[in-house]
NUPANU-64615 format. One line per 8 residues: their letters; for each residue x, y, z of C-alpha. Coordinates in Angstrom, 3 decimals. Each point is the difference from the previous one (the first is absolute). Last residue first. Example, Ala and Ser with C-alpha at 12.3 -4.5 7.8 and 13.67 -1.06 7.14 Angstrom:
2
sa> 13.670 -1.060 7.140 ~ -1.370 -3.440 0.660
***
This chain:
438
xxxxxxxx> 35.204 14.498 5.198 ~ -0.624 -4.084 -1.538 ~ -1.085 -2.526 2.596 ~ 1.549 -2.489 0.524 ~ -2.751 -3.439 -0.423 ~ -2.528 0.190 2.433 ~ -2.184 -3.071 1.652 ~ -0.553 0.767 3.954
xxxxxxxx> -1.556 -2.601 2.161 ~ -2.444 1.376 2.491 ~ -1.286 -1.533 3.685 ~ -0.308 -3.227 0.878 ~ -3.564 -1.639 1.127 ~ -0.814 -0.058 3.232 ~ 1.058 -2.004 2.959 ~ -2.213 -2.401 1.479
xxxxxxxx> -1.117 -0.129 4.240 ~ -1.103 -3.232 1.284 ~ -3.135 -1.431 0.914 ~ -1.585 0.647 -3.592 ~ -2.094 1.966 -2.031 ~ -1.403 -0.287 -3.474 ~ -1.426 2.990 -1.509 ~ -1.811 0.104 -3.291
xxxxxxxx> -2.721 -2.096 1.416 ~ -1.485 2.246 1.878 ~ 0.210 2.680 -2.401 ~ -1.519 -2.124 -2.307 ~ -3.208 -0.303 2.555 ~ -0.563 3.161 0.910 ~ 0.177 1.006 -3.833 ~ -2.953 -1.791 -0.505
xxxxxxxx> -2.061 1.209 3.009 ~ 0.987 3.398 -1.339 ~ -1.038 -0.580 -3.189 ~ -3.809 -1.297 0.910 ~ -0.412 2.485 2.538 ~ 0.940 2.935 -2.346 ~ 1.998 3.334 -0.768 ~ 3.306 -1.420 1.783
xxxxxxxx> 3.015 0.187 2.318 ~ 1.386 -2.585 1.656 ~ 2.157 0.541 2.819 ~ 3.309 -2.484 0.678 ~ 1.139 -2.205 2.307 ~ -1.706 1.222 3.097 ~ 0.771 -1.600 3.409 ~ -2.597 -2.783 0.742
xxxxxxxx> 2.988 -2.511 1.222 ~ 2.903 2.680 0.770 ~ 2.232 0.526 -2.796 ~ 3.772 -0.243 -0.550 ~ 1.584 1.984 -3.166 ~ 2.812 -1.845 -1.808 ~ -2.094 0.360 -3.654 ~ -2.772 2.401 0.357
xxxxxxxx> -2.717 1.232 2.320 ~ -2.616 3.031 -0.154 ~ -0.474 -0.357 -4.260 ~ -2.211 2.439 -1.274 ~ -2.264 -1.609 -3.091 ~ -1.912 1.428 -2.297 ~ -3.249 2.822 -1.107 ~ 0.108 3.634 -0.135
xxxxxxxx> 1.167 -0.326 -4.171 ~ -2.933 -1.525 -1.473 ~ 0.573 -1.663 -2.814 ~ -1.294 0.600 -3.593 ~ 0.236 -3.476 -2.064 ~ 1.402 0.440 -3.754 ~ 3.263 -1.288 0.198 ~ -1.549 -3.113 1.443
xxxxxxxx> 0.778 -1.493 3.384 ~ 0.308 3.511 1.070 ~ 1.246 1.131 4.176 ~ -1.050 1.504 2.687 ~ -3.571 -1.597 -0.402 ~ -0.304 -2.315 3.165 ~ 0.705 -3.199 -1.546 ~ 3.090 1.998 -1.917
xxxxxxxx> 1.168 0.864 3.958 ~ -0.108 -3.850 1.382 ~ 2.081 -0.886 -3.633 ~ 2.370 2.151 1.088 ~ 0.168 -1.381 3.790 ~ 0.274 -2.939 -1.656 ~ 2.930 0.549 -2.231 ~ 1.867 1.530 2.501
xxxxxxxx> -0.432 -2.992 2.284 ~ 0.618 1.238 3.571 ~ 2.439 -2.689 1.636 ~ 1.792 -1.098 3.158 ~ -2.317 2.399 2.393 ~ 1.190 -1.000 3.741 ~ -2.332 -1.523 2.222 ~ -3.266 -0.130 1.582
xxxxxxxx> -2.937 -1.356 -1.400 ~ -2.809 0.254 -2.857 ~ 1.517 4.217 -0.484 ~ -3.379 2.020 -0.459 ~ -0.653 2.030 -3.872 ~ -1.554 3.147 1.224 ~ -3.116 2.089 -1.479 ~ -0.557 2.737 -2.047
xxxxxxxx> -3.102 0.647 -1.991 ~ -0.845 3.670 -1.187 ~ 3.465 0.086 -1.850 ~ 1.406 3.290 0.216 ~ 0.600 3.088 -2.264 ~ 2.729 2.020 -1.801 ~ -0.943 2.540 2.150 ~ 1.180 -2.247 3.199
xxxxxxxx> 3.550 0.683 -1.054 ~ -0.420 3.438 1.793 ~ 3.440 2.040 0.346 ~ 1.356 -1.247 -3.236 ~ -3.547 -0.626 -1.336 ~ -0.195 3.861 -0.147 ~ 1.939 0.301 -3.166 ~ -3.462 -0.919 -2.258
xxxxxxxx> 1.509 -1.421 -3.234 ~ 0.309 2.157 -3.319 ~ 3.618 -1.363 -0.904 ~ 1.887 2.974 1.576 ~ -1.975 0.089 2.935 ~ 0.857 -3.825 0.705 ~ 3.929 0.668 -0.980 ~ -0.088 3.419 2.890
xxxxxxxx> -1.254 -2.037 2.706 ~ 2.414 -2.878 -1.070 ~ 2.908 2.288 -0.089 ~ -0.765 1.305 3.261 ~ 0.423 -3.861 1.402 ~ 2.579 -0.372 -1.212 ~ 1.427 2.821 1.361 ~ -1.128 -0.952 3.701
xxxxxxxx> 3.492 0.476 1.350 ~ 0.813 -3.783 1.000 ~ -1.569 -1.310 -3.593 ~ 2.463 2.303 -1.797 ~ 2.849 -1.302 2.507 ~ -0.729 -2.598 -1.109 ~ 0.061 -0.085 -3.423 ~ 3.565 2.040 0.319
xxxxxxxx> 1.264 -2.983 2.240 ~ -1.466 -2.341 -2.820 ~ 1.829 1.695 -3.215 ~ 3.040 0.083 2.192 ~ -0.320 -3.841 0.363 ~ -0.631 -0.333 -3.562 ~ 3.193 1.527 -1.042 ~ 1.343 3.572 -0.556
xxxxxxxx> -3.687 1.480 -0.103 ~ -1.853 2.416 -2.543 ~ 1.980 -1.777 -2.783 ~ -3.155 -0.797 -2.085 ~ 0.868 -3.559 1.274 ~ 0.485 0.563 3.557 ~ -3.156 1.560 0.490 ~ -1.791 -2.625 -1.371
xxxxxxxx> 2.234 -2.544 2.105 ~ -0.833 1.751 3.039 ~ -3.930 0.601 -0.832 ~ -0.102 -3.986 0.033 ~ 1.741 -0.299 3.265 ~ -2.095 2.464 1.750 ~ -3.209 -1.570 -1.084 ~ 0.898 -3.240 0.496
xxxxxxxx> 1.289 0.811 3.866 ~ -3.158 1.752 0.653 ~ -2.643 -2.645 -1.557 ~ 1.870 -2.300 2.275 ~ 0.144 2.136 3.219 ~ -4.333 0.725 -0.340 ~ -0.995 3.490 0.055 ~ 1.239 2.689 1.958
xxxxxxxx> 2.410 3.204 -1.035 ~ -2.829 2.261 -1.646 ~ 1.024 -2.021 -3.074 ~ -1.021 -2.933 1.511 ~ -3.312 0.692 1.380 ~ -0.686 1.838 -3.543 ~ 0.851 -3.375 -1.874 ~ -2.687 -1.667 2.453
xxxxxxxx> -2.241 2.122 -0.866 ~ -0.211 -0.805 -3.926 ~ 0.948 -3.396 0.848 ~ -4.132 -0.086 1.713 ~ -0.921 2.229 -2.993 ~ 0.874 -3.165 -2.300 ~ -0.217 -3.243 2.046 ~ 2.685 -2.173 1.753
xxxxxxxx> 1.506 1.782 3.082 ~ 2.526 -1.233 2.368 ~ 3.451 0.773 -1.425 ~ 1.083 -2.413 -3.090 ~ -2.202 -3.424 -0.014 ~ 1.487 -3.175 0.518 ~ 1.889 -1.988 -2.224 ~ 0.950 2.728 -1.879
xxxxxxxx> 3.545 0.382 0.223 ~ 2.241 2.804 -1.520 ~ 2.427 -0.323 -3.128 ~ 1.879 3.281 -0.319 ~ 1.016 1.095 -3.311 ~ 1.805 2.986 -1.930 ~ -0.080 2.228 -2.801 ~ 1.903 2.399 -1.781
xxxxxxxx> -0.900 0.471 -3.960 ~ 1.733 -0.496 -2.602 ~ -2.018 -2.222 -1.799 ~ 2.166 -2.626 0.234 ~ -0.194 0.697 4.120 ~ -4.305 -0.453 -0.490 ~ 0.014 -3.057 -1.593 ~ 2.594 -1.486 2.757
xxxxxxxx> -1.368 1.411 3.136 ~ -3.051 -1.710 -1.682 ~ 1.929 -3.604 -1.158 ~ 1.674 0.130 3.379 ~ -3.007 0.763 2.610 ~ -2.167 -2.688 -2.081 ~ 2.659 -2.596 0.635 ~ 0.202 0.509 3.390
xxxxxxxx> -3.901 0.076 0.320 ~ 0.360 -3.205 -1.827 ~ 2.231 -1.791 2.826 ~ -1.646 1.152 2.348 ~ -3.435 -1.149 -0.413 ~ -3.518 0.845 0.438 ~ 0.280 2.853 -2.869 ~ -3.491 2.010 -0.504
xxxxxxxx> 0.182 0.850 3.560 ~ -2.021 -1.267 3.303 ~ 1.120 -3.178 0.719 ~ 3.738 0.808 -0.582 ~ 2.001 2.701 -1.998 ~ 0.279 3.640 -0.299 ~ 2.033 1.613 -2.697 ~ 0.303 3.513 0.680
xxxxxxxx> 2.000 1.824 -2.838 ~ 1.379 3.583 0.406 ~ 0.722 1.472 -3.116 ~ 1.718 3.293 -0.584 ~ 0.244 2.673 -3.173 ~ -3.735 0.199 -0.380 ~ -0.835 -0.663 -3.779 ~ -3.862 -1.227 0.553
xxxxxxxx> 0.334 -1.700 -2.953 ~ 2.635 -1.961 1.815 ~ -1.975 -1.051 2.792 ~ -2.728 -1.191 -2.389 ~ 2.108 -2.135 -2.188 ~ 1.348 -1.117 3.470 ~ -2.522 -1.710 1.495 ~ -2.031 -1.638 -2.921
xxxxxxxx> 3.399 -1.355 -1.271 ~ 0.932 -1.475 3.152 ~ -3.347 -1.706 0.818 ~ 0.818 -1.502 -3.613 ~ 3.330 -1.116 -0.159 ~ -1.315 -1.626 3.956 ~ -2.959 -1.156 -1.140 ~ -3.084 -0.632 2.248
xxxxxxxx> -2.718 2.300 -1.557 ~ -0.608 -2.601 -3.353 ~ -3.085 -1.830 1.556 ~ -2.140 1.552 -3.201 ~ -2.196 2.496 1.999 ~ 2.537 2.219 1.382 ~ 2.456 -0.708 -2.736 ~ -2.470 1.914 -3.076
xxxxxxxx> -0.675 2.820 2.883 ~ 3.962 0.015 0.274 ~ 1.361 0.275 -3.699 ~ -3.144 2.807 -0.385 ~ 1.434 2.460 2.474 ~ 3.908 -1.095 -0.608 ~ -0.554 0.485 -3.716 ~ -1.198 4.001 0.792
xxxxxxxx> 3.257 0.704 1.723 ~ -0.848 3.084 0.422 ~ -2.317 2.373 -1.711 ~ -3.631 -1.265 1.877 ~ 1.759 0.907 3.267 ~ 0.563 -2.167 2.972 ~ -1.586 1.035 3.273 ~ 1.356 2.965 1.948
xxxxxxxx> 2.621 0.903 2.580 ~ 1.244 3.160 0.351 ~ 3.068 2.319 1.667 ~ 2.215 2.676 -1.236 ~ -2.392 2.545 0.777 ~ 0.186 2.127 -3.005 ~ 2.086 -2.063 -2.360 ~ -1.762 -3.498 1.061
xxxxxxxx> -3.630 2.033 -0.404 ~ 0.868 0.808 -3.332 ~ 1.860 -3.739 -0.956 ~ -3.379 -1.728 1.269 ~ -2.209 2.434 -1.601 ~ 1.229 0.129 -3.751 ~ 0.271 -4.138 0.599 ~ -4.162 0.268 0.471
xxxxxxxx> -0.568 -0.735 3.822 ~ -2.741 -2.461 1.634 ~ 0.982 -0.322 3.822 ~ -2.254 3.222 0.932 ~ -0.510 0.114 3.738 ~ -3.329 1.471 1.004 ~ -0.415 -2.128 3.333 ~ 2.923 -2.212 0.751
xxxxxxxx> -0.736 -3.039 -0.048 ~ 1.046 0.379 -3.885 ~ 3.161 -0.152 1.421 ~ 0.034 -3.625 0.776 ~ -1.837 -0.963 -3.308 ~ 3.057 1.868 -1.661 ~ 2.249 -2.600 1.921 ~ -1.245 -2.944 -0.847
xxxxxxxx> -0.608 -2.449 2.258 ~ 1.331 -4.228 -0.318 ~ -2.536 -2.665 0.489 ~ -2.084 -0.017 -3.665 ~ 0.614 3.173 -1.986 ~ 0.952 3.328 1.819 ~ 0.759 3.389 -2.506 ~ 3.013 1.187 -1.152
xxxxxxxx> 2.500 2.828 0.389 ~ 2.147 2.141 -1.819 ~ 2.459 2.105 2.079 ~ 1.943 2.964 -0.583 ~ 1.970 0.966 3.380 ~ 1.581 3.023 0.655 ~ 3.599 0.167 1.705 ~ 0.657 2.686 3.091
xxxxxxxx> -0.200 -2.041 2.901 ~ -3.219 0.853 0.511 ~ -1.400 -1.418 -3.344 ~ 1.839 -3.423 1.132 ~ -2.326 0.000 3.247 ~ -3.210 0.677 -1.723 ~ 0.744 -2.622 -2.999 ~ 1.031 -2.825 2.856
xxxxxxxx> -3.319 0.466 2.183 ~ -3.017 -0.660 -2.562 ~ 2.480 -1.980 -2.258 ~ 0.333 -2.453 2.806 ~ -3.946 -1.171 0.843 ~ 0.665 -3.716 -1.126 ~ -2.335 -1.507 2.360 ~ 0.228 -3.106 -1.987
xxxxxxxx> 2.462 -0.107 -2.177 ~ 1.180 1.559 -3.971 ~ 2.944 -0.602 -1.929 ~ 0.857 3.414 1.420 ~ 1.345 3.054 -2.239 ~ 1.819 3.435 0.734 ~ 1.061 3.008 -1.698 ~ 2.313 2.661 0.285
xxxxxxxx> 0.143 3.657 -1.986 ~ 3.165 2.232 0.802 ~ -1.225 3.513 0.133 ~ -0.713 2.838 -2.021 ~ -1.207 -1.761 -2.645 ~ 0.162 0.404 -4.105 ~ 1.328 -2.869 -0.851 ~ -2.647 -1.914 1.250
xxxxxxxx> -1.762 -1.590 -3.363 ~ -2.494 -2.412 0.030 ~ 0.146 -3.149 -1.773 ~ -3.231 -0.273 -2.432 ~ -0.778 -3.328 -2.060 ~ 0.609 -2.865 -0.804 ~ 4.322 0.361 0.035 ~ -0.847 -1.503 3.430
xxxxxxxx> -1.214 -2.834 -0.624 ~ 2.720 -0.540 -2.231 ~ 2.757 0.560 2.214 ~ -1.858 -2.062 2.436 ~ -0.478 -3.156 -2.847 ~ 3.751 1.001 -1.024 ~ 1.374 -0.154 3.424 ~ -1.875 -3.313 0.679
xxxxxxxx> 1.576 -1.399 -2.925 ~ 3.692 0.855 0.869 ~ -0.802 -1.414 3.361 ~ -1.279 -3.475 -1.465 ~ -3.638 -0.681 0.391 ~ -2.121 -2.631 1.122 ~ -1.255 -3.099 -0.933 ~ -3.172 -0.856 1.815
xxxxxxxx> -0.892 3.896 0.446 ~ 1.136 0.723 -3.700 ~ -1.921 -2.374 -1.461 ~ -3.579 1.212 2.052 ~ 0.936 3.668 -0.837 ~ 1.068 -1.359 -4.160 ~ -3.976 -1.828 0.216 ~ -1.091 3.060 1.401
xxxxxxxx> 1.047 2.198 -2.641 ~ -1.582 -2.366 -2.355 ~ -3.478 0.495 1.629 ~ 0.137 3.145 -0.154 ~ 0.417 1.077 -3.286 ~ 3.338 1.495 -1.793 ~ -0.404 2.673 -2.308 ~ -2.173 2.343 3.176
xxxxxxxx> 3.000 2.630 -0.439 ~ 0.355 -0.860 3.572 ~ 0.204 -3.824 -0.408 ~ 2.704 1.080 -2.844 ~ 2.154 1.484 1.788 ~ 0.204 -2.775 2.506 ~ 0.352 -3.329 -2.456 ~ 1.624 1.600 -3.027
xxxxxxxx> 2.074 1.945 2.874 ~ 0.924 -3.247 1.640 ~ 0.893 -2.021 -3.181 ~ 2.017 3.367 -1.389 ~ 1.927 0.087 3.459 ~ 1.036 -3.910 -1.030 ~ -1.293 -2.347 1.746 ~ 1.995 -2.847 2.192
xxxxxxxx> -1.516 -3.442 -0.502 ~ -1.935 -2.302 2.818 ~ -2.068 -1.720 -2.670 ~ -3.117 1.423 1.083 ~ 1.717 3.501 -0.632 ~ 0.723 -1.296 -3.554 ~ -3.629 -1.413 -0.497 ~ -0.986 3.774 1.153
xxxxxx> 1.959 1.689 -2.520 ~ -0.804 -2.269 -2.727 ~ -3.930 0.713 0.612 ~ 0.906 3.575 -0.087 ~ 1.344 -0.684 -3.428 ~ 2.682 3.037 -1.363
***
């Protein structure tokens, strides 16, 4: 078989075969194919796409790469969760506490922040002492005793994914819906939890600015992930503006504790409950979504989440004590106020802005090897619909430096637009689930 045929093929808009996409995939691993030809078939594949039976193979594939861990053995139902990704994405920190105290463990494998969207491991790593790096022996040990963890990728799964994505990072390949999709769920299914909950966020501030493809993407993963006989589900979320008011690792870090001790922003809230509804739902821990929500919160109401958070951090090797003190994680020794120009109602706060405010300051990578430093970011004081007086705060800055902090000042600024009349905000979730098999 000719990888060059493969790839002139792809060009040509043809359907591959599974033994095209495994010569292609299986053999990038094996080190048979080089690099430069596998990004040739990434770059043909993004400008031509794939068909549904070949993104299936290319994740079935990926997947057959390497490890898929095995949860036969557990006491409880497992669930799982993913989010394209946003800014001020802090969910995982508050959903996997609140799902674990309604009786169903969660087994999570995170990733790091690249470019405007956080990662969530860099968000716990705030936390002083937490270990994020787990061997698979590890993750399934500490999911059997506590029936709770979240930890970085692996070296044993998915291995195809892992070098697949560094190759499309720096080859303009990332924006593919076959393979966005593929990444995704190779990873969720090596994972082997029995339910799915997909976030697909779109706007300004996501990977997907419109609606139309996050629609798409929602399908062909629920999709993937149903043929594999799994149950899974997707809501589609906006991201036009930043979720909850915090932007900036340890700074989400508290802000997930405000909310599970009952506070916090009402948006992060409502997402969070939602999204541990439909994971309890589909392990069968709740007769519908909205049953999986009540029980959420009423978790969040009687400060069980919140326990279960104490307990995860100790678990993992993080100091528990930020629960009560969030200021251990550390502060910023520069903070200063972003001033509304005039009175008036906020129309806009540019997600995308107030992300790339935070990466100026250091909360985030621009290259996978940068260090950041997690007290630093952005707290939002006014969104969408809220009226301001003229000098009210916008937002607070927070930062290490002069020089980043006078930059940041000034994309805040002009990340929100106000106006003389008030503006509604964005919608709230669209649900994508096929029925769901009991």
């Amino acid at each position: 078989m000719r990888t060059v045929r493969i790839i002139e093929r792809k060009r040509e808009g043809l359907e591959l075969s599974r033994d095209e996409i495994e010569h292609i995939v299986l053999g990038y691993v094996r080190e048979e194919v080089p690099d430069y030809q596998v990004a040739a078939w990434l770059m043909a594949v993004c400008c031509r796409g794939m068909s549904r039976r070949e993104t299936l193979d290319l994740t079935e594939t990926m997947l057959a790469s390497g490890a898929i861990l095995n949860l036969s053995g557990m006491e409880l139902p497992v669930a799982d969760k993913h989010s394209s990704g946003g800014v001020g994405d802090k969910v995982t920190l508050v959903v996997a506490p609140l799902v674990r105290a309604c009786g169903v463990a969660v087994g999570k494998m995170s990733g790091r922040g690249l470019g405007f969207t956080g990662g969530t491991l860099d968000k716990l790593e705030s936390i002083p002492g937490f270990n994020v790096e787990l061997t698979g022996s590890q993750f399934l040990d500490q999911l059997q005793r506590e029936g709770i963890v979240v930890s970085g990728q692996t070296p044993e799964l998915v291995p195809a994914d892992r070098r697949l994505y560094a190759l499309r990072d720096v080859t303009g390949t990332v924006q593919s819906l076959p393979l966005i999709a593929s990444s995704i769920m190779s990873k969720k299914l090596a994972v082997g939890a029995m339910g799915l909950a997909l976030e697909i966020t779109v706007g300004s501030g996501a990977l997907v600015s419109s609606l139309e493809e996050a629609r798409q993407l929602a399908r062909l993963m629920v999709e993937i992930g149903t043929a594999a006989g799994k149950r899974v589900s997707a809501v589609i979320t906006p991201m036009d503006e930043p979720l909850g008011w915090a932007v900036g690792n340890a700074l989400e870090v508290a802000e997930a504790i405000e909310t599970l001790r009952g506070g916090g922003p009402a948006d992060l809230r409502d997402l969070c409950a939602a999204l541990a509804g439909e994971m309890l739902w589909l392990v069968g821990a709740a007769d519908g979504p909205e049953h999986g929500r009540k029980k959420a919160e009423e978790a969040l109401l009687s400060g069980s989440g919140l326990e279960w958070l104490r307990r995860w951090i100790a678990t993992q090797g993080g100091d528990p004590r930020v629960v009560e003190d969030p200021s251990r994680m550390g502060r910023a020794p520069l903070v200063k106020p972003v001033h509304a120009p005039r009175a008036g109602w906020v129309r806009r706060v540019d997600a995308r802005g107030v992300a790339e405010a935070a990466l100026t300051l250091g909360a985030g990578r621009a290259k996978k090897e940068d260090s950041i430093d997690h007290r630093v970011g952005v707290v939002l004081k006014a969104k969408t619909g809220d009226e301001v007086a003229r000098g009210e705060p916008l937002a607070e800055i927070h930062a290490r430096d002069a020089g980043s902090l006078e930059r940041a000042l000034q994309m805040v600024s002009q990340a929100y637009a106000l106006g003389d009349d008030p503006s509604s905000r964005a919608g709230g979730l669209e649900r994508y689930c096929p029925d769901v098999p009991r």
